[in-house]
C-alpha positions in Angstrom: 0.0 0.0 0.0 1.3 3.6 -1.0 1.5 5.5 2.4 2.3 9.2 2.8 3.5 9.9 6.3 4.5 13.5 7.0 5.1 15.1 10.4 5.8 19.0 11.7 9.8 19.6 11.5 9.3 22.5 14.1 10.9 20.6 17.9 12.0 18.2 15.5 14.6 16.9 17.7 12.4 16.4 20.8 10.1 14.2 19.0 12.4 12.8 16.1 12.1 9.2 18.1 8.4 8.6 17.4 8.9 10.3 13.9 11.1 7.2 13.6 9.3 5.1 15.3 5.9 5.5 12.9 8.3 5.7 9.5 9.8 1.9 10.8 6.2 0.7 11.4 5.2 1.5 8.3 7.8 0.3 6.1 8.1 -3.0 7.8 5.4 -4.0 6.9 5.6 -3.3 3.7 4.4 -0.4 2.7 5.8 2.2 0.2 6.1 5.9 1.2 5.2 8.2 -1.5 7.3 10.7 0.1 9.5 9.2 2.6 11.7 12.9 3.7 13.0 12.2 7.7 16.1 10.5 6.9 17.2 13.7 4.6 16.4 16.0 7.9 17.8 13.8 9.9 21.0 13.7 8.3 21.1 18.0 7.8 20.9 18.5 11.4 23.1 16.3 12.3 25.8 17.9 10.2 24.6 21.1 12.1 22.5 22.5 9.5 19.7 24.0 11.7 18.5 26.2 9.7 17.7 24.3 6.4 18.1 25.8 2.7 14.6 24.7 1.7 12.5 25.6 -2.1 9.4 25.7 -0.9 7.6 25.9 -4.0 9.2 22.6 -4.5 8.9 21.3 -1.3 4.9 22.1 -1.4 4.4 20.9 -4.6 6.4 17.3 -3.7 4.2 16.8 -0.7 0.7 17.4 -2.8 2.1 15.3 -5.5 3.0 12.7 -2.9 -0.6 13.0 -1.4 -2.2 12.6 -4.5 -0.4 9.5 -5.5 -0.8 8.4 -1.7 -3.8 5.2 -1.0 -4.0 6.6 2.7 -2.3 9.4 4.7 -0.7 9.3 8.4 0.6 13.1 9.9 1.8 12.9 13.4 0.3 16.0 14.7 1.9 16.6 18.0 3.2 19.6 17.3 0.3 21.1 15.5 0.8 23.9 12.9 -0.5 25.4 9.6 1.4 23.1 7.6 0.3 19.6 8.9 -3.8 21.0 9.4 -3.4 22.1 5.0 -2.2 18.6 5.0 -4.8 16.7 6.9 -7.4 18.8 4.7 -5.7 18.2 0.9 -5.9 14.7 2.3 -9.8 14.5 2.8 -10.4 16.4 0.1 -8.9 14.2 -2.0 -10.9 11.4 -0.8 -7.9 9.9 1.2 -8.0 7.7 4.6 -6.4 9.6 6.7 -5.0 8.7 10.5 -4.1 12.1 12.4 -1.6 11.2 15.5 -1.2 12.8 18.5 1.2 11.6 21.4 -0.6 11.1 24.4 -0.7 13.3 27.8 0.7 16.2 25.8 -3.4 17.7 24.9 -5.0 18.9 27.8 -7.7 20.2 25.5 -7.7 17.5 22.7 -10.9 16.8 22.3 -11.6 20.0 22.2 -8.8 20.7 19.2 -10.0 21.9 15.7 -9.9 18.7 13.5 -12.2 17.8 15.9 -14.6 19.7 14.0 -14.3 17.9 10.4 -17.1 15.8 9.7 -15.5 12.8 7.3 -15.8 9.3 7.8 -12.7 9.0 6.4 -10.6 10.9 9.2 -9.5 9.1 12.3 -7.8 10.8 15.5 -5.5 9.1 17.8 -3.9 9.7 20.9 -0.7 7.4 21.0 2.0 6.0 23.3 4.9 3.8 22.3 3.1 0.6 23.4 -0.1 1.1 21.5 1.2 2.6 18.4 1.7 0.0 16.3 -1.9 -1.0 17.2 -3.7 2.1 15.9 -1.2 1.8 12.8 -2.0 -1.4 12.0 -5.6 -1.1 12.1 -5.7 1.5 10.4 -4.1 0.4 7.5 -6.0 -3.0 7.5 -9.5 -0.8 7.3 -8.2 0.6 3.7 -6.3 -2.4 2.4 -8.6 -2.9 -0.2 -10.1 0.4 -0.2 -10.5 0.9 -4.2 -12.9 -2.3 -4.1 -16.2 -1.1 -3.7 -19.8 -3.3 -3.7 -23.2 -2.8 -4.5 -25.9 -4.2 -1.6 -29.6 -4.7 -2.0 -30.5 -3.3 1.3 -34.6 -4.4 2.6 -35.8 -1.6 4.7 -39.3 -1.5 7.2 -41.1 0.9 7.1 -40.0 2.9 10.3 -36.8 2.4 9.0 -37.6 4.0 5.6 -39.4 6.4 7.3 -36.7 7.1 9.6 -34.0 8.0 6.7 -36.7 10.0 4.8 -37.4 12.0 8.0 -33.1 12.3 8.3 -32.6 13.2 5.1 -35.2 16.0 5.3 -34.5 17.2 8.4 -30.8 16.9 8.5 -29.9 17.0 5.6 -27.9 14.0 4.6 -28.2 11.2 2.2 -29.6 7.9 3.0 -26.4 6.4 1.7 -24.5 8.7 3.9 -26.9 8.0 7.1 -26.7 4.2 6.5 -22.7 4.4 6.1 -22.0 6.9 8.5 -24.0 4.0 11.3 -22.1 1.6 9.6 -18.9 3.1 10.0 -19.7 4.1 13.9 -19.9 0.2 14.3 -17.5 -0.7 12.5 -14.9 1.5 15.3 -16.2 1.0 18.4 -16.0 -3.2 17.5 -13.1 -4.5 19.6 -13.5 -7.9 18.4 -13.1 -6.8 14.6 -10.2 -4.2 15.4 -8.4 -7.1 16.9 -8.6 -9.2 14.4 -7.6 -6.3 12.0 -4.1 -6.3 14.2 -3.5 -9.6 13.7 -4.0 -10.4 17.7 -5.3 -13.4 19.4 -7.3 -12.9 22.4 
């Protein structure tokens, strides 16, 4: 699967270690990043180069490109800034699963943060430590595996439940394919049995 992970470079140093961390995860199990840029930084401020000689233009148009080509999108978001949020948004606006990390115990307020606010059933938000990361990763991935597949379902409705998407639809404005898949979706996260078998774990 074609993975673009991407991370904030501000405090790099301080949280370089779970920058790594999420880039091994990834890769081992065998995944291709569309953009994969860490090692590079790495390797610049370790020959003292603090301050970067960066293009910009270049670099911006690399990470969209990178995006675009992308089958899902993971931004460690610790250290939140304009870049990442244009980021998380180019990702759901191109239609792309998209897992935003945050290291746990550092938001007091993080439910209360603004991606909170994006309606997409295609965004997920995670507060992480080292021994459940590879969890959410996994998992994640494994949702969108096969993600270009798609299927068509004769679905037999009673009336109340007819009644009850006509009177959503109206009222707040959504489609019944949205209302249906939206329900669907809700179930589909909160199933502990199903996650765990998307990790690979045995109870």
């Amino acid at each position: 699967m074609k993975i673009y992970f991407t991370c904030s470079t501000a405090e790099f140093e301080r949280y370089k270690k779970a920058y790594h961390m999420i880039r091994s995860l990834i890769i081992s199990e065998g995944h291709v990043l569309t953009r994969d840029w860490i090692p590079h930084t790495e390797e610049m401020l370790q020959k003292g180069k603090t301050n970067i000689e960066r293009d910009i233009k270049e670099i911006y148009k690399s990470c969209i490109k990178a995006i675009d080509e992308a089958e899902a999108v993971i931004i460690e978001d610790t250290v939140s800034n304009f870049s990442t949020g244009h980021q998380i948004t180019i990702a759901l606006q191109g239609r792309k699963p998209t897992l935003v990390l945050w290291r746990g115990k550092k938001h007091r307020q993080f439910e209360q943060m603004f991606v909170h606010g994006i309606e997409s059933d295609l965004l997920e938000i995670a507060e992480y430590s080292a021994s459940n990361l590879d969890e959410i990763i996994k998992s994640f991935i494994a949702k969108y595996q096969d993600n270009k597949e798609k299927s068509r379902f004769h679905l037999v409705l009673s009336g109340m439940e007819r009644k009850y998407l006509d009177w959503c639809q109206f009222n707040k404005k959504k489609s019944r394919t949205r209302i249906i898949r939206d329900a669907l979706r809700e179930k589909v996260d909160k199933d502990e049995d199903y996650n765990i078998y998307l990790r690979g774990k045995k109870e």
